[in-house]
C-alpha positions in Angstrom: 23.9 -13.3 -31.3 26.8 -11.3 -30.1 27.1 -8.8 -27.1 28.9 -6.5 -25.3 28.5 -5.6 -21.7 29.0 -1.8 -21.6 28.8 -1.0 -17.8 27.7 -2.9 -14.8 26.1 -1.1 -11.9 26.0 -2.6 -8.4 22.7 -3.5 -7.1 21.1 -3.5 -3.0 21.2 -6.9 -1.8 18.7 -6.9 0.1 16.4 -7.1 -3.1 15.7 -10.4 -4.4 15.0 -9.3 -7.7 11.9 -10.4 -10.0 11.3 -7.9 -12.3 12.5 -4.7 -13.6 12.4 -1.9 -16.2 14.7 1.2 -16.9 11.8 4.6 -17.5 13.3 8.4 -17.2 16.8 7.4 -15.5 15.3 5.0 -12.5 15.4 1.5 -12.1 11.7 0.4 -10.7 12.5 -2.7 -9.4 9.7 -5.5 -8.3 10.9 -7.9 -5.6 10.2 -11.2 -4.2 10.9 -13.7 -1.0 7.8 -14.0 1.4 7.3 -11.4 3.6 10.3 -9.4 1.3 8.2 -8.1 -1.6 8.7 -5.1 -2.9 8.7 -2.1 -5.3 11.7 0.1 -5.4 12.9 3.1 -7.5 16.2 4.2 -7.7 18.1 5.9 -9.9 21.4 4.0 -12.1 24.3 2.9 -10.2 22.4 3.8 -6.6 21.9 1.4 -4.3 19.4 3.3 -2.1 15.8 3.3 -3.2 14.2 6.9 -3.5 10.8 5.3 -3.3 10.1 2.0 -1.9 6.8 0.3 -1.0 7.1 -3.0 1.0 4.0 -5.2 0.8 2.4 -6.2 4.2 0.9 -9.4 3.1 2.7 -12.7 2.7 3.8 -12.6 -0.2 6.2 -14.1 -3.1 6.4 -11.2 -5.7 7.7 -11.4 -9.2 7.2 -9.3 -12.5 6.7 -5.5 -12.7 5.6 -3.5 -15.8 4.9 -0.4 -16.6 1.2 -0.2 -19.0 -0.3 3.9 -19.4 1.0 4.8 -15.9 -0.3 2.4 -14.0 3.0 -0.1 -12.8 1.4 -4.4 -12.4 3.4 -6.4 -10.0 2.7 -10.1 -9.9 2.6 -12.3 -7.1 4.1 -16.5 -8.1 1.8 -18.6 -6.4 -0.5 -16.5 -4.7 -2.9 -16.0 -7.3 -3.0 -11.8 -6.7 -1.7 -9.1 -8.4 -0.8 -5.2 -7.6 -1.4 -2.2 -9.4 0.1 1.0 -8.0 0.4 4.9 -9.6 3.6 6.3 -10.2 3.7 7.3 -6.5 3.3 3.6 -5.8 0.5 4.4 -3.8 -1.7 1.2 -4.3 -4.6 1.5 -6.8 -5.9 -1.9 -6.9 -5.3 -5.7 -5.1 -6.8 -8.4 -8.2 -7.0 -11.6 -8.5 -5.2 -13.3 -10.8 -7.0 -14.5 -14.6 -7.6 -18.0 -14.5 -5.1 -18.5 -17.1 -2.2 -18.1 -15.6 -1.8 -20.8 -13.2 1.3 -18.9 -11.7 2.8 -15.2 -12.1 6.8 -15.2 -13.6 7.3 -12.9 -15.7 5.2 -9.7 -17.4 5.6 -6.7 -19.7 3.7 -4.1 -21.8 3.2 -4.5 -25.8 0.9 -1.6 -27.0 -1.8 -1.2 -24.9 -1.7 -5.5 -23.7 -0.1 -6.8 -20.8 2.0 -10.1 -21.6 2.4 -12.8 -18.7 4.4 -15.8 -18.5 3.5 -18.3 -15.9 6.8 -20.7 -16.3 5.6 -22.9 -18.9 5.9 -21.8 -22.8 2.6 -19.8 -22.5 2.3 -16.5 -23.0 -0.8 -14.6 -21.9 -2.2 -11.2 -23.3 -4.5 -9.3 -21.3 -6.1 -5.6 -22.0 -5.6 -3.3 -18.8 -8.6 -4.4 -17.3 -7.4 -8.2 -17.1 -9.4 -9.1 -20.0 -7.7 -12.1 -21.9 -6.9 -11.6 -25.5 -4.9 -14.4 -26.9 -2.3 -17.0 -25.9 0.9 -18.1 -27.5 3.9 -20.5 -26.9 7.7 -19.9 -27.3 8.3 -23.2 -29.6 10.4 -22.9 -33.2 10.6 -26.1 -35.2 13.3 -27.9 -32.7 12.0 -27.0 -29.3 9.8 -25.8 -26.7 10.8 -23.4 -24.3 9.6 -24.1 -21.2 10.0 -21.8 -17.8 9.8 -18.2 -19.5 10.4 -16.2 -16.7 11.4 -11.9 -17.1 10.0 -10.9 -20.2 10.7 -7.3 -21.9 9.5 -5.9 -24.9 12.0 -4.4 -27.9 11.7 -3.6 -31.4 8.5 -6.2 -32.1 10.0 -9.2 -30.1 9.2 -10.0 -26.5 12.6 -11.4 -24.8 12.3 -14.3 -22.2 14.9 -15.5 -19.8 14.8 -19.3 -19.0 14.9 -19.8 -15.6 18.0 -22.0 -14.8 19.3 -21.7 -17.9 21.5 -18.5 -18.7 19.9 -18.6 -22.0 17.3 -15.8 -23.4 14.8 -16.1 -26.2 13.4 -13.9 -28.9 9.8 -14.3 -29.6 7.5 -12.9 -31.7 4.2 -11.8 -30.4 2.3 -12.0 -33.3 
């Protein structure tokens, strides 16, 4: 594939980034370090949040998604998850599935919630946490282990490998 980079925006340092999506011109941004997790929104090219939500517990958070409304932040290895409104006032602490043994990366396709837990595994969930099916990022060559970020374009869920520099396309069907 070729690209071009178009723009670059600067970005608050004090966010260790995990997750992100772009929805109505503002970043919402999930974060992670323990006792540094949080959910920010700001708008392109601002540093300075215009909401923000720190969470209290100790915590090591990853992915954010957006699924009808309702925005999912993961936790790595503490086995909970978040859901907040739009406000990010907090709906919902839940525990973790028991398929995924830790939280990377998540997005939405349709109405499902995809989760990557570092290996090649991706997990599909309805909104209540429901597991639907399970698939692996592996072509004819390779298995791609440590999916981390995922994001959902045009029918293909992209995957950073973590420590790599290198994305992947893979189909969800």
């Amino acid at each position: 594939w070729k690209y071009e980079i178009v723009n670059t925006y600067p970005h608050n340092t004090k966010y260790f980034t995990q997750g992100f999506y772009f929805k109505d011109g503002f970043v919402f941004e999930g974060t992670g370090l323990r006792n540094e997790t949080y959910l920010a929104k700001y708008k392109l090219g601002s540093t300075t949040a215009e909401q923000e939500y720190k969470v209290v517990a100790d915590i090591f958070g990853e992915g954010i998604t957006d699924l009808n409304g309702i925005i999912y932040q993961l936790s790595w290895q503490d086995r909970v998850g978040f859901k907040y409104d739009q406000n990010f006032k907090l709906i919902e602490q839940f525990n973790m599935p028991g398929e995924i043994i830790e939280g990377w990366g998540i997005t939405s396709v349709g109405n499902d919630l995809a989760i990557s837990e570092g290996s090649q595994r991706i997990h599909f969930f309805d909104d209540k946490l429901k597991h639907k099916k399970t698939i692996q990022a592996v072509d004819n060559q390779n298995i791609y282990l440590k999916l981390n970020e995922l994001e959902y374009k045009d029918d293909l869920i992209y995957a950073n490998i973590y420590e790599t520099g290198n994305v992947v396309a893979i189909d969800p069907n």
